[in-house]
N, C-alpha and C positions, 0 to 999 in steps of 0.2 A: 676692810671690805664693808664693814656694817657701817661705819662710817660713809662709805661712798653711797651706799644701796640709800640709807636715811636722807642724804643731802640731795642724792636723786630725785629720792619720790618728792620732798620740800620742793628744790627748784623747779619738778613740771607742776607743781600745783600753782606753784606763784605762778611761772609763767602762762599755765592758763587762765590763774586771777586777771593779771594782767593784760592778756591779748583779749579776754570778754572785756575787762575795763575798757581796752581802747575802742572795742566796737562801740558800745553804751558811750564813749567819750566823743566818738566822730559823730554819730548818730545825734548824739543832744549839742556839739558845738560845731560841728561842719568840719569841712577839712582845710578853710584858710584859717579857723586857731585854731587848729592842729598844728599847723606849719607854723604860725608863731610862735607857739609852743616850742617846737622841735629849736627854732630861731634861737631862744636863749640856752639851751640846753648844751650847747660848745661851751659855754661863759661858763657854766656852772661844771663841766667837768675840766675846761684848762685850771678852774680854780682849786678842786680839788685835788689833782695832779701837784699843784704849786704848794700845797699846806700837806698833802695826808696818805697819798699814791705809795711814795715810798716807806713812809712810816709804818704803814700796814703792812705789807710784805717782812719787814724790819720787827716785828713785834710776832709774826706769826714765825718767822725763820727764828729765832732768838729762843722764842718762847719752847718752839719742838728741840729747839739744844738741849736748854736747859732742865727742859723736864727728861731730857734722855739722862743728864747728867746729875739729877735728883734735886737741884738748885730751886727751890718755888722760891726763893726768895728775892734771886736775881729776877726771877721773871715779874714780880711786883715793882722793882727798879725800874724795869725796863717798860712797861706800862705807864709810870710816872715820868720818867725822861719824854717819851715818846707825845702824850700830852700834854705835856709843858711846850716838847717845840713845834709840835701841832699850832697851840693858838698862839707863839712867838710868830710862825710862819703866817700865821691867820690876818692878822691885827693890819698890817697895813693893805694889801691888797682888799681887805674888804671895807675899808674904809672910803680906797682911790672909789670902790664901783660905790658903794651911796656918795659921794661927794659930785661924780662923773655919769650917773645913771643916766643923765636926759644925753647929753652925747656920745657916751657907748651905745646906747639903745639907735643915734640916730646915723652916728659916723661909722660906729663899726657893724651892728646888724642891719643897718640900712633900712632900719621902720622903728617910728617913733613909740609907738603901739607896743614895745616890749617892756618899756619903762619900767610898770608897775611887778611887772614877769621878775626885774632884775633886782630892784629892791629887797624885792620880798626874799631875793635868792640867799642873800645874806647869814639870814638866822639858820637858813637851812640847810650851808654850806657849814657853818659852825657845830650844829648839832648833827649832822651824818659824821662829820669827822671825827668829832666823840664815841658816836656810834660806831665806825667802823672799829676804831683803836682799841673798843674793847673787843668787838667781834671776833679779830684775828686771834686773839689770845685762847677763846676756843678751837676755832679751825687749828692752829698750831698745836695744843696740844691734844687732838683728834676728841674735845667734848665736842661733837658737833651740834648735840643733841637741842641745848639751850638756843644756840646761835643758827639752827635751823629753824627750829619753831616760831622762834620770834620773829624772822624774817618773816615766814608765810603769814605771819599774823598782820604784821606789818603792812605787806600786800594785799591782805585784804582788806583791813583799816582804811587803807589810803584810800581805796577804790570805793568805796563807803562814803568816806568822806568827802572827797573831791566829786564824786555825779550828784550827792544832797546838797552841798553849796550850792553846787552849779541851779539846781533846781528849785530850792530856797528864796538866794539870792536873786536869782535869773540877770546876770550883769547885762548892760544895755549896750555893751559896746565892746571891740574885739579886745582891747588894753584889757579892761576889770572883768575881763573873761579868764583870762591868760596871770592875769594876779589872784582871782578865785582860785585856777587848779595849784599855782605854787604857795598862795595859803593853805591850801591843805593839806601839801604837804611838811608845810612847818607845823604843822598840827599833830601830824602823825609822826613827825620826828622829835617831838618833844618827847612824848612815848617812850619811843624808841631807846632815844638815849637815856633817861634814867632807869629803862628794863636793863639793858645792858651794863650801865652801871653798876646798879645794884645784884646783878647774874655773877658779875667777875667777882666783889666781893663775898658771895657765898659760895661760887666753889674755890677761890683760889686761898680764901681762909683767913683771918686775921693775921694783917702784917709782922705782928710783934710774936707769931709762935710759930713763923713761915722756918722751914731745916734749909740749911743751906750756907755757902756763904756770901756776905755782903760784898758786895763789888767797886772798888771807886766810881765816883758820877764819871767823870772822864772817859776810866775803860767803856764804859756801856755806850758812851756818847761818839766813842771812837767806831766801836761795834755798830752800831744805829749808823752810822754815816758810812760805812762801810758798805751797808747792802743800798740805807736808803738813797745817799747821795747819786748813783749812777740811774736807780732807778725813778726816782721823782725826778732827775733833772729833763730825764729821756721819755717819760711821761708826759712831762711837762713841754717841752718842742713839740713829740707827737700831737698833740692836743693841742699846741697853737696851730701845727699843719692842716690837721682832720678840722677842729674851729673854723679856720680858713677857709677849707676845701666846702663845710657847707654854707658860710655866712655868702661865700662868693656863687653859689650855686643858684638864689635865685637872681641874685643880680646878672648872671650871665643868661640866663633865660630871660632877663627881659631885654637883652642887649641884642638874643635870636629873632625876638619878636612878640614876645609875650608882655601882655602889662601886670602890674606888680601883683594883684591880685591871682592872677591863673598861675604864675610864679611862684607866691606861694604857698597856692591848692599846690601844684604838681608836685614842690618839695615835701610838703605834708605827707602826700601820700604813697610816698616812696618812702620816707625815712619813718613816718609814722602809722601806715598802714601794710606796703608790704614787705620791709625788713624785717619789722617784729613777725610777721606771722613765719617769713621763714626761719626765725629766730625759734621757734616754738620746739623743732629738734631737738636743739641747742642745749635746754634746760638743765643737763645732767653735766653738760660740759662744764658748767663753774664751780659745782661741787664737784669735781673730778681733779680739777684744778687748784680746789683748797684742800684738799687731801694730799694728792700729788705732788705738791712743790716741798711742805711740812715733810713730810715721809721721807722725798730725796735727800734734805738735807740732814734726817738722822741717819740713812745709809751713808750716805758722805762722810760724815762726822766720825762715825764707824769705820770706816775705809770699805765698806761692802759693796764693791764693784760690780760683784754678779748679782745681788740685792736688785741694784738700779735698774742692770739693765735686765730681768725680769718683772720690774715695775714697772719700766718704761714701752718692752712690748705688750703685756696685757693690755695697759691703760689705753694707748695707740687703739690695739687692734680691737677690742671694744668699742671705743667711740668710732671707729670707721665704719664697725658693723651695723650701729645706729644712725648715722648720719650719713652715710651716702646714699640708703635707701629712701629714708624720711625725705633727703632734699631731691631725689630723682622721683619721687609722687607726689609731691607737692609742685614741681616745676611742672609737671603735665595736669595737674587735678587742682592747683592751687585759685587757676583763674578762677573757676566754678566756686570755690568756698570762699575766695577773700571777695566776689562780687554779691555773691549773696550773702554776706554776713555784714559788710561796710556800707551794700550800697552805692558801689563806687569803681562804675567798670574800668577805669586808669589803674586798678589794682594788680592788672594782667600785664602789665606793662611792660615790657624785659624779667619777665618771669623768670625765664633759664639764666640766663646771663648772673642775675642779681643770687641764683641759687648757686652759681660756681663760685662765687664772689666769695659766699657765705660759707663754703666748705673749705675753699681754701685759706680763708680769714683763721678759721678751727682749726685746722693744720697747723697754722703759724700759731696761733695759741697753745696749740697741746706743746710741742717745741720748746716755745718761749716758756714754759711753767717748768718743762725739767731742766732745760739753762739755766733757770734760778736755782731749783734747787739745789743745782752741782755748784754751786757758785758763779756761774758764769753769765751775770747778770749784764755785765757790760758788752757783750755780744749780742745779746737779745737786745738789748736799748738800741745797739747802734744800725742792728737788721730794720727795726721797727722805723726808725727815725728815716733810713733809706728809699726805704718803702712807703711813708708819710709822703717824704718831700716829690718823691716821680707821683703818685695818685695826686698830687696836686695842681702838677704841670701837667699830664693828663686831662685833669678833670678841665684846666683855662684853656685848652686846645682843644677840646671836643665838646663839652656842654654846650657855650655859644650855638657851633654848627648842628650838633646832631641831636640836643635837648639830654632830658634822660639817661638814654641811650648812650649817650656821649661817658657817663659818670659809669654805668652801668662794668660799659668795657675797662674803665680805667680801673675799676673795682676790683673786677678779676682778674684783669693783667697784675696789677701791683699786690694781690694777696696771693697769687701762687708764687711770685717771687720771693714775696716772704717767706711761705713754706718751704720753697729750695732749698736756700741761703737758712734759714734754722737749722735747718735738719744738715746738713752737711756739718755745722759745729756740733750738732749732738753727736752725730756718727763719730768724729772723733773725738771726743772729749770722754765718750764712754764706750765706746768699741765695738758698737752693734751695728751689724750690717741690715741692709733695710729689707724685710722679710716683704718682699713684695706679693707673694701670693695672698697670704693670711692679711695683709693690712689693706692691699687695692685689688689685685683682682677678681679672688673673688667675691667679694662684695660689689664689685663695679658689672659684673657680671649679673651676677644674681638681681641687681637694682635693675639695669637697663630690663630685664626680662617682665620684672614686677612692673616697672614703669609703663612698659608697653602696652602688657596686660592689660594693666589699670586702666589704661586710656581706654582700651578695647571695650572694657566691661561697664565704665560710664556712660559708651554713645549706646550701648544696648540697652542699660538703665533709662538713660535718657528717652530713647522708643519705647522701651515699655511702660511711661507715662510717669517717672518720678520725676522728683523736682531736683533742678539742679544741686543742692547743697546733700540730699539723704544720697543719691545718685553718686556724688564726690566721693564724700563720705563713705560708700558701699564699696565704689569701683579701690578705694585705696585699703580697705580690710581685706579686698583681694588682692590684690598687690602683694602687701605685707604678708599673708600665707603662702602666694609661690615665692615671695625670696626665702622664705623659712625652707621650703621645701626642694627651691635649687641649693642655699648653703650645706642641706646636707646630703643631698646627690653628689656635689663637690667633695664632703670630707671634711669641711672647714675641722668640727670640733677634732678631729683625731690630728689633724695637722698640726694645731696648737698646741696641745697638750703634748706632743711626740715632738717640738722642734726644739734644737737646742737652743740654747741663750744666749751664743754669741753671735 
């Protein structure tokens, strides 16, 4: 738990480093290289998926075995296998994009103006992989501590570096705009990865006095393909799908009637003004999730069936209590704070829509991380990949005609599906029935009351002469106090702690 609480409080710090970075970022470069920005950013995760997606998952599940098993020495193995086939997997596909960059940038992103974006992506796809590979090795054996910190350093680093280039250099053009922000983060990934290098070998110890025993290269490479194989592959599709679904998204808005420019302002600032901000919730769900999957697999491992599934209800019902309220006052109080802070009233845009979107995307997340844990990776891959490919067909049937809007809906139709379809393999693969008071209602209760509230208490705010953002701001710290104070008119805490496990 002190693991989860630390990696909590990290993830909302970054992800408020972050969401001020992107204001400062739209603010000093506009919201068409925003959108360019956002343009190459499919490229650089389909390539990750393709080199490193599975490997990490693969290094942190491994690593929690074997330190359950006393093994530190297989887990140095299993580190050196893992980066070895890291930059095996690396070598050619990042060669095809520097040899292919001027027609990936013009054939597949559909604006020539990325070029300099995708080159640069290169180094920085090499040294996050390195990065991560040592990363998981904490999260897996619950040091969160090193691999927290760095991150948020990292975070803020970046955001440092990337608005003084920009300001520095002042590039003259939207191309050397959009290769200033992904220079720097090859900058701050340089960092990165030798902190994390050098993190692993001081706690993990000199190899030559590691306890344990030595493992054939084989077995481990057998192990390693075992989890990584289903999951980079299914990474890897999703990731051309999702790529897909955004690289076609301004092209379909100019096919409605927009030209390529308001095309893509409008993807900019849906993908990179108001997802992130509803993403702000969000924060505590990935350290939830690097805790969460590591832990199932030493209950697994154990054969501890009632373990799991009193892991699997707190973690659940935890994040529902966070996250249905958080996105039910930001859907009604969000327009007010992302147009006062971006500047950018398209912010309000399918605000609820994009907030359902987002909840049940986290659903399918919390899901898909105990499917891993149990082993049951290759159900999660194959939900994800289902659910990829309708959001995509979706997304060419509706953008065109309804804009937005169009992607909006497809968003939240195809992530409650997701959710469905998870949660039914969890329910049986570990035997817990779904405790629907304690994880939806009431929380869904108590948010609609706070939402309302909140609304309520803005437009008064508003009459009494504040400005929209302290107003927001104000109306949603009241919010957040009547849900506190309906979940416990409800009962919530007694109901939890009195329900049984199964």
């Amino acid at each position: 738990m002190r693991a989860v609480v630390l990696l909590t409080l990290t993830g909302i710090l970054s992800q408020l480093v972050g969401f001020v970075y992107r204001v400062c970022l739209t603010r000093l470069a506009g919201a068409e290289i925003l959108g360019l920005y956002q343009l190459i950013l499919p490229i650089y995760s389909v390539l990750l998926s393709m080199t490193s997606v599975g490997l990490t998952t693969a290094v942190s599940n491994l690593s929690a075995r074997y330190e359950a098993l006393g093994n530190r020495r297989a887990i140095h193995q299993v580190r050196g296998q893992a980066v070895r086939l890291f930059f095996l997997l690396a070598i050619l596909p990042c060669a095809l994009l520097l040899v292919f960059s001027d027609g990936a940038s013009v054939y597949i992103l559909g604006d020539a103006r990325t070029q300099l974006g995708l080159i640069l992506l290169v180094p920085c796809l090499l040294l996050t992989g390195t990065e991560n590979l040592h990363k998981h090795y904490f999260y897996g054996t619950g040091r969160v501590t090193p691999a927290a910190l760095t991150e948020l350093a990292e975070q803020v680093l970046k955001a440092v570096v990337i608005l003084t280039l920009l300001v520095v250099l002042h590039p003259t053009s939207p191309e050397k705009a959009v290769g200033t922000i992904v220079l720097g983060m090859v900058l701050c990934e340089i960092l990165s990865a030798l902190t994390q290098t050098a993190l692993f070998r001081v706690y993990l110890g000199h190899h030559g006095k590691l306890k344990g025993e030595r493992l054939e290269g084989s077995v481990l490479r057998r192990q390693i393909g075992h989890i990584a194989l289903p999951l980079g592959f299914a990474a890897l599709l999703g990731n051309l799908i999702s790529s897909a679904n955004s690289v076609l998204i301004p092209r379909l808005l100019v096919l409605g009637g927009m030209d390529q420019g308001e095309a893509v302002s409008a993807y900019g600032v849906t993908f990179g003004m108001t997802l992130p901000m509803l993403m702000l919730p969000t924060a505590f769900l990935s350290a939830l999730g690097l805790v969460l999957t590591p832990k199932l697999s030493q209950y697994s491992a154990l054969g501890k069936q009632g373990a799991i599934r009193r892991q699997v209800r707190r973690s659940v019902g935890v994040a529902n209590l966070i996250l249905i309220p958080a996105l039910a006052l930001l859907a009604v109080l969000g327009s007010a704070i992302g147009t006062s802070l971006y500047k950018e009233p398209a912010v309000a845009n399918h605000l609820s829509l994009l907030a359902l979107g987002v909840l049940f995307s986290c659903w399918q997340s919390l899901f898909s991380w105990v499917l891993n844990g149990v082993n049951r990776q290759g159900a999660s891959a194959g939900i994800a990949l289902v659910c990829d490919g309708l959001q995509l067909v979706l997304t060419c049937l509706t953008v065109g005609r309804f804009g937005m809007g169009g992607y909006a809906v497809s968003f939240a139709v195809t992530s409650l599906l997701g959710a469905v379809l998870t949660w039914k393999v969890v329910s049986r693969e570990i035997g817990l029935k779904l405790p629907v008071f304690v994880w939806f209602t009431a929380p869904t209760l108590a948010a609609c009351l706070a939402a309302s509230c909140g609304d309520l208490m803005e437009t008064v705010l508003l009459r009494g002469g504040l400005e929209a953002l302290p107003a927001a701001c104000g109306a949603m710290v009241f919010g957040l106090l009547l849900y506190l104070a309906a979940l416990e008119a409800m009962g919530v805490s007694q109901t939890w702690d009195g329900k049984p496990d199964s």
